[in-house]
ZAKENU-229070 format. One record per residue: x, y, z of N, C-alpha, C, O in turn; residue number from 1. Coordinates in steps of 0.02 Angstrom, whole numbers. Example, Ala and Ser with C-alpha at 12.3 -4.5 7.8 and 13.67 -1.06 7.14 Angstrom:
2
<atom n_X="660" n_Y="-284" n_Z="390" ca_X="615" ca_Y="-225" ca_Z="390" c_X="660" c_Y="-165" c_Z="390" o_X="712" o_Y="-166" o_Z="423" resi="1"/>
<atom n_X="642" n_Y="-112" n_Z="354" ca_X="684" ca_Y="-53" ca_Z="357" c_X="645" c_Y="2" c_Z="394" o_X="670" o_Y="57" o_Z="402" resi="2"/>
END
This chain:
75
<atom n_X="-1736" n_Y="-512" n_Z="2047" ca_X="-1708" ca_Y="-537" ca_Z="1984" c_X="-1703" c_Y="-481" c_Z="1933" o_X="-1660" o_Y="-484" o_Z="1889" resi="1"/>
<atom n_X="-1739" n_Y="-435" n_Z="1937" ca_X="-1748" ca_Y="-390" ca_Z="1895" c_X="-1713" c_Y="-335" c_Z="1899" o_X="-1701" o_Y="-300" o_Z="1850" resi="2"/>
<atom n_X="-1692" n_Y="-320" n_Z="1963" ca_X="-1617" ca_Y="-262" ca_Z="1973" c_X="-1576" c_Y="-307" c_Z="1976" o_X="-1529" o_Y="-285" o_Z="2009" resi="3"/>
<atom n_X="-1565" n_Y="-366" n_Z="1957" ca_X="-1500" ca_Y="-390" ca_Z="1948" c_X="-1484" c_Y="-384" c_Z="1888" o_X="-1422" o_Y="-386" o_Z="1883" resi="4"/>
<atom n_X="-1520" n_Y="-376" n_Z="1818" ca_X="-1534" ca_Y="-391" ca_Z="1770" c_X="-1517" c_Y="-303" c_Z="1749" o_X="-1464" o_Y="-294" o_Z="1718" resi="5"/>
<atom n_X="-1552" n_Y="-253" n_Z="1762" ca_X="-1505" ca_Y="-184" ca_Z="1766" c_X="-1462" c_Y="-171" c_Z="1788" o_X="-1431" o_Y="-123" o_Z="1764" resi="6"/>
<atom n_X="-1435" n_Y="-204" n_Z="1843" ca_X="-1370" ca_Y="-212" ca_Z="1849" c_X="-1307" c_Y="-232" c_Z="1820" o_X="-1251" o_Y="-207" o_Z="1826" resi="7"/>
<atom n_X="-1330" n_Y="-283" n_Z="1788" ca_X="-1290" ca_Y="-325" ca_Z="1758" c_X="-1292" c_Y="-282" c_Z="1691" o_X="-1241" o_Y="-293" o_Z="1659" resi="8"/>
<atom n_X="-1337" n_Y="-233" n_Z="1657" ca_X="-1349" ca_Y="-213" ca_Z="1616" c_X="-1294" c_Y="-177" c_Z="1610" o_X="-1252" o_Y="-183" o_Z="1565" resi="9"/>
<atom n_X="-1295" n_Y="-124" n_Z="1669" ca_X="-1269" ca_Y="-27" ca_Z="1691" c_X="-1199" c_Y="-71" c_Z="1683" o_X="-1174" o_Y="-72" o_Z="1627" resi="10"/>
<atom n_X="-1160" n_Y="-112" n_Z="1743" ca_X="-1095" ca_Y="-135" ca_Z="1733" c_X="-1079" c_Y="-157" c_Z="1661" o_X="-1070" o_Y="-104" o_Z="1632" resi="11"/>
<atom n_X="-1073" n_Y="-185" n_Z="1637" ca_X="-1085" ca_Y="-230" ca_Z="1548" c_X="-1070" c_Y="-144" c_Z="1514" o_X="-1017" o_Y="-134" o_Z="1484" resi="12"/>
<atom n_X="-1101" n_Y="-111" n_Z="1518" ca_X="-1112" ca_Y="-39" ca_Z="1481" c_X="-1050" c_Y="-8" c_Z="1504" o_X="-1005" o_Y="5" o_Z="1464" resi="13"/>
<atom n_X="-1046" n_Y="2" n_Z="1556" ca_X="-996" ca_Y="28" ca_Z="1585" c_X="-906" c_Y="-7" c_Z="1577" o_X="-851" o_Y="23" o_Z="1577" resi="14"/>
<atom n_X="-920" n_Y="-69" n_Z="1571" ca_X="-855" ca_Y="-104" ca_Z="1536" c_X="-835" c_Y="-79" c_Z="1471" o_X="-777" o_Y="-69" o_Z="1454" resi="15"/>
<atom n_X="-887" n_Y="-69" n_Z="1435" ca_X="-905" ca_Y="-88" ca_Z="1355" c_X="-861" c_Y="-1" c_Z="1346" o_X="-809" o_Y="14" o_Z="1315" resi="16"/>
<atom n_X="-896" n_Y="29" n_Z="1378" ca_X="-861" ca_Y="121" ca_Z="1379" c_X="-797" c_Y="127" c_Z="1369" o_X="-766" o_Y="154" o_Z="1324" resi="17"/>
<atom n_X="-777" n_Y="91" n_Z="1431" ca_X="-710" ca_Y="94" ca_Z="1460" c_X="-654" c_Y="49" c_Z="1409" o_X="-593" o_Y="59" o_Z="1407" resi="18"/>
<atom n_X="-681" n_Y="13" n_Z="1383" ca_X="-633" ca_Y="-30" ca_Z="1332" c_X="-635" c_Y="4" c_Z="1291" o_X="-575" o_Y="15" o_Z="1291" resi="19"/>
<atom n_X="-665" n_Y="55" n_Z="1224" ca_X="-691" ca_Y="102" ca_Z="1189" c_X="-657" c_Y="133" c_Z="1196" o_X="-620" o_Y="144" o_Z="1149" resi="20"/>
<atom n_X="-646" n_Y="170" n_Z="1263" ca_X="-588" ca_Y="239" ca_Z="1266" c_X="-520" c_Y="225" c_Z="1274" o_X="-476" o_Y="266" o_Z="1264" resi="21"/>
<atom n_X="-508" n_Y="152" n_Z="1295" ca_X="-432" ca_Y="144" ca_Z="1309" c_X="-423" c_Y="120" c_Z="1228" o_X="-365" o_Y="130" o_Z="1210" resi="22"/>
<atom n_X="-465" n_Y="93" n_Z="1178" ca_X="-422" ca_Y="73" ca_Z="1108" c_X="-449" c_Y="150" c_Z="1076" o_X="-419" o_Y="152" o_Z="1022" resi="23"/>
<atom n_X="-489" n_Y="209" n_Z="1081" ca_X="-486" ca_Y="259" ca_Z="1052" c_X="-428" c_Y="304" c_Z="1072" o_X="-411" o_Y="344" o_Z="1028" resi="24"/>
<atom n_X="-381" n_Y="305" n_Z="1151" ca_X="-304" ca_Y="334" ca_Z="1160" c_X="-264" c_Y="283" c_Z="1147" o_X="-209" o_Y="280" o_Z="1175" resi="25"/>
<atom n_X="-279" n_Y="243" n_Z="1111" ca_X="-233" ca_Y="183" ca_Z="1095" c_X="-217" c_Y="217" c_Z="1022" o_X="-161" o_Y="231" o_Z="1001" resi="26"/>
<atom n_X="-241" n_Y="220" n_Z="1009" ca_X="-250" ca_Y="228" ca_Z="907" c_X="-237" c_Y="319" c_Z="938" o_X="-187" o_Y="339" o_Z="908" resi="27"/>
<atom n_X="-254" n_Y="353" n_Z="965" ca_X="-211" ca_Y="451" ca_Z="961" c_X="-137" c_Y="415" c_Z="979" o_X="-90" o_Y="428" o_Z="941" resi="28"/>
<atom n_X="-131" n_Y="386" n_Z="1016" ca_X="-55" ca_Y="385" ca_Z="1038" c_X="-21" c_Y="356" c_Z="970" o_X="29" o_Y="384" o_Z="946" resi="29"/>
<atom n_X="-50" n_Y="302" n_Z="943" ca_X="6" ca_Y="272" ca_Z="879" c_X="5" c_Y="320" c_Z="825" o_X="48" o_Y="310" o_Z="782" resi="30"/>
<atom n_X="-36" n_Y="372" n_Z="815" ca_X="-33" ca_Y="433" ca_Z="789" c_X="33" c_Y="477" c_Z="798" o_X="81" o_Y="488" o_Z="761" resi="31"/>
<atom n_X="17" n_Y="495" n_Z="853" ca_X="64" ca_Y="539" ca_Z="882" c_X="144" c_Y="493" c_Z="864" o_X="193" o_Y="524" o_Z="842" resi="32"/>
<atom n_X="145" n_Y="420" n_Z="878" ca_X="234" ca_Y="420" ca_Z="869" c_X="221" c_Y="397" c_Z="801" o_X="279" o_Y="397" o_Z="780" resi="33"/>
<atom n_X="188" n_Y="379" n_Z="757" ca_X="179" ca_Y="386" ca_Z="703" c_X="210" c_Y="438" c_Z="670" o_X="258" o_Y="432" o_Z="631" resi="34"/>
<atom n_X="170" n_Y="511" n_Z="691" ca_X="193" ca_Y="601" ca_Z="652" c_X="281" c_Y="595" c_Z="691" o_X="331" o_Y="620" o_Z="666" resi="35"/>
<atom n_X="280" n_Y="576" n_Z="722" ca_X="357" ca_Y="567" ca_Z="776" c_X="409" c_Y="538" c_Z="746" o_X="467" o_Y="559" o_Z="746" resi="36"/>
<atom n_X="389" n_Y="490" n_Z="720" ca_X="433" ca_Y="441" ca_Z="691" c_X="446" c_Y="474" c_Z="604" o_X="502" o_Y="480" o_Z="579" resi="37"/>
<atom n_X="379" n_Y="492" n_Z="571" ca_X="393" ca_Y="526" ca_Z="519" c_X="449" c_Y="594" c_Z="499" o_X="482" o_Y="606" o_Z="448" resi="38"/>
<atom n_X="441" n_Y="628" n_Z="563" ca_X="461" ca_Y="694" ca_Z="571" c_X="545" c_Y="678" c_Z="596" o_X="592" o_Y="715" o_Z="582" resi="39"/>
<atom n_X="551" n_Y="629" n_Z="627" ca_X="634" ca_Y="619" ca_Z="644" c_X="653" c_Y="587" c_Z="564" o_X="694" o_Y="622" o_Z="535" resi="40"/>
<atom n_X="633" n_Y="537" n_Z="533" ca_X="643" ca_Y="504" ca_Z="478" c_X="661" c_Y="576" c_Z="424" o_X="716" o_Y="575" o_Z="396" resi="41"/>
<atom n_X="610" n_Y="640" n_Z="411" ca_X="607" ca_Y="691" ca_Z="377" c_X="683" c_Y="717" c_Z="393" o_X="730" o_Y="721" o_Z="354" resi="42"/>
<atom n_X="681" n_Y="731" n_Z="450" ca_X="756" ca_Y="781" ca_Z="465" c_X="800" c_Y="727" c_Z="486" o_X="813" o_Y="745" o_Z="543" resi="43"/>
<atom n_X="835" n_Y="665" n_Z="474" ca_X="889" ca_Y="621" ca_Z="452" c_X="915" c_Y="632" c_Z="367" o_X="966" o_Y="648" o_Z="336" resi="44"/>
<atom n_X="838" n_Y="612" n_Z="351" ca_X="865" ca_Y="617" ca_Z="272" c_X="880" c_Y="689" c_Z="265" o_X="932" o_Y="696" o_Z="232" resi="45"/>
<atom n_X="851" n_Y="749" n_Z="283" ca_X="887" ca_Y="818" ca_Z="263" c_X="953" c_Y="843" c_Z="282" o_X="984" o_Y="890" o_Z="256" resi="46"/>
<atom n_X="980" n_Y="785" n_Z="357" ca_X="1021" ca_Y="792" ca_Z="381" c_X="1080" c_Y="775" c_Z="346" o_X="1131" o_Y="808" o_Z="341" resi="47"/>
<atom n_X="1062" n_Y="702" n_Z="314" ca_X="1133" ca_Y="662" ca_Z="266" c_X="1133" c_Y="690" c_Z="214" o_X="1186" o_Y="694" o_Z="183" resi="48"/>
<atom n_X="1075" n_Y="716" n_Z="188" ca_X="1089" ca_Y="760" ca_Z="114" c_X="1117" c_Y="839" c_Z="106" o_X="1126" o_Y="874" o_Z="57" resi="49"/>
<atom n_X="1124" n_Y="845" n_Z="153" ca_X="1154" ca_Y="916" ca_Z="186" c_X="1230" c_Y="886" c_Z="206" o_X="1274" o_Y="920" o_Z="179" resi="50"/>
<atom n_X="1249" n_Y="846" n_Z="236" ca_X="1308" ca_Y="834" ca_Z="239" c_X="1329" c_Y="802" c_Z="187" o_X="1389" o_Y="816" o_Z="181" resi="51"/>
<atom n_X="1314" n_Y="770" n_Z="152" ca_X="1338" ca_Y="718" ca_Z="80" c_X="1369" c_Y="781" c_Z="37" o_X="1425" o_Y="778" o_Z="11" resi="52"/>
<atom n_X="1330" n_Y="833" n_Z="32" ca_X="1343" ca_Y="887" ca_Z="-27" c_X="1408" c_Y="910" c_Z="8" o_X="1457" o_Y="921" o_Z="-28" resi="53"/>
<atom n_X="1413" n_Y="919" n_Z="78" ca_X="1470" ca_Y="963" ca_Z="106" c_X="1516" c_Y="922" c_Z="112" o_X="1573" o_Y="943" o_Z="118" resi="54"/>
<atom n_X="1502" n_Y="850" n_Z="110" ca_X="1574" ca_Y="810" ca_Z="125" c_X="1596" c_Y="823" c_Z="58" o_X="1648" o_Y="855" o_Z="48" resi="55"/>
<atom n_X="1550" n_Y="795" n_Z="-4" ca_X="1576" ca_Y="787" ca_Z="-45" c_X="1603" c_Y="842" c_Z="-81" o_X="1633" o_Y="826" o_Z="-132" resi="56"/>
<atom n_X="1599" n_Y="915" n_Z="-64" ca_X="1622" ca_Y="979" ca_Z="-98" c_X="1686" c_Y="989" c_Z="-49" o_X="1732" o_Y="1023" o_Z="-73" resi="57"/>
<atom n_X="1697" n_Y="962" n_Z="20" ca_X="1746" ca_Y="942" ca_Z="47" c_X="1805" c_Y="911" c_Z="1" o_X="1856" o_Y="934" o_Z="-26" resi="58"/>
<atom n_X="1784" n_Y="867" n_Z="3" ca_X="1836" ca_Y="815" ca_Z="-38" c_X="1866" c_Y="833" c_Z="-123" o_X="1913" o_Y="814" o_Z="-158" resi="59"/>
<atom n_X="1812" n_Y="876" n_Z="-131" ca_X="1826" ca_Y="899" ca_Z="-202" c_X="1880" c_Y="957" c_Z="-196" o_X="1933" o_Y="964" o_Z="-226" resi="60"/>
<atom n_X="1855" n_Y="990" n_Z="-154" ca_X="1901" ca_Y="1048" ca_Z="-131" c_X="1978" c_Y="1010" c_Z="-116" o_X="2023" o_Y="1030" o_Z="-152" resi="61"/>
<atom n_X="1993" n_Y="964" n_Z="-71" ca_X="2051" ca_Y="934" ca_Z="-63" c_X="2096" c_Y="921" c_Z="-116" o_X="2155" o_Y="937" o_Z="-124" resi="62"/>
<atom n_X="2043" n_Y="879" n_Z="-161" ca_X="2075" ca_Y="832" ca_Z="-204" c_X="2121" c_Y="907" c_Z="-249" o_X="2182" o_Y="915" o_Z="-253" resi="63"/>
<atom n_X="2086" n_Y="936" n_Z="-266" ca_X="2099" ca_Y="996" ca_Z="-317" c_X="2158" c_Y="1034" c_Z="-259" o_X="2193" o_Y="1060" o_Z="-302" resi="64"/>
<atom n_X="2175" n_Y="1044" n_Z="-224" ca_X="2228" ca_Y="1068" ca_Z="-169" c_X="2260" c_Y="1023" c_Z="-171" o_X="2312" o_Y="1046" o_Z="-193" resi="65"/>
<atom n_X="2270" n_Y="954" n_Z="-161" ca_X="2335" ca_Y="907" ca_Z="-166" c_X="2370" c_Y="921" c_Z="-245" o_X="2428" o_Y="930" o_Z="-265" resi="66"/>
<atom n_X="2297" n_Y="916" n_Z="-281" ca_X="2336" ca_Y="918" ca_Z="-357" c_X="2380" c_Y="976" c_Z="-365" o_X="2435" o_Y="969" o_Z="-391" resi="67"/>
<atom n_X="2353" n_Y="1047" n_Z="-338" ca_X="2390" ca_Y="1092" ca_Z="-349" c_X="2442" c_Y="1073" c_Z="-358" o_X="2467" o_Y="1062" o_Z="-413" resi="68"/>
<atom n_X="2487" n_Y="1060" n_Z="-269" ca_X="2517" ca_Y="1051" ca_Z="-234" c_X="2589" c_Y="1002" c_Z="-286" o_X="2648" o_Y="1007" o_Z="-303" resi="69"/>
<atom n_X="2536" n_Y="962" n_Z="-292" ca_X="2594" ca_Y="906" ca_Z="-329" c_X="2600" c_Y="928" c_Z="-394" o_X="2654" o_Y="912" o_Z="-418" resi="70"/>
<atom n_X="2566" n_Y="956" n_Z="-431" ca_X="2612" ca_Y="1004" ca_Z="-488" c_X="2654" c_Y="1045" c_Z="-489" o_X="2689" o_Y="1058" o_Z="-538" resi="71"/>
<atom n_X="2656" n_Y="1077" n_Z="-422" ca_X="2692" ca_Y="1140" ca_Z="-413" c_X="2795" c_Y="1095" c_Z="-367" o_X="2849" o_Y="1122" o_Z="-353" resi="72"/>
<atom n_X="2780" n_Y="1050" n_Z="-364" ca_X="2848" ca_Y="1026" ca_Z="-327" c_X="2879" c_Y="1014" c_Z="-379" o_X="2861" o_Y="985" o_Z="-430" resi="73"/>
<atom n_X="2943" n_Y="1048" n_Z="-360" ca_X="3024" ca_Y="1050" ca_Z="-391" c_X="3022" c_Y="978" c_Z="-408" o_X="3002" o_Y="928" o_Z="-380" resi="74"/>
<atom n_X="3060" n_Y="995" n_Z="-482" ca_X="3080" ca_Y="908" ca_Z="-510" c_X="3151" c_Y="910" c_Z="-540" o_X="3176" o_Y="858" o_Z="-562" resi="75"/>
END
């Protein structure tokens, strides 16, 4: 009865471990796509604000070239 009872102890302990380490790489991993998810989110927004300035100095540039354009035609 009594090595059943350390037995039952050592296994029990040994569960108790093993559940411990799978929610302690549970919680590094949601870390990891956590910094992952931050770091793609970081370089989107640097991405559209980097293109917003260039579309829009694009378009500015155009607009000011059509205008030329249409002042300068024979009337």
């Amino acid at each position: 009865m009594e090595r059943t009872k350390i037995v039952s102890n050592i296994l029990r302990a040994l569960v108790n471990v093993t559940v411990m380490k799978k929610g302690a790489s549970r919680g590094a991993n949601m870390l990891e796509y956590v910094l992952i998810a931050s770091l793609i989110i970081t370089l989107t927004w640097v991405g559209i604000n980097a293109l917003g300035d260039a579309l829009g100095n694009f378009f500015d540039n155009l607009a000011e070239w059509v205008t030329d354009r249409g002042n300068n035609l024979p009337r």
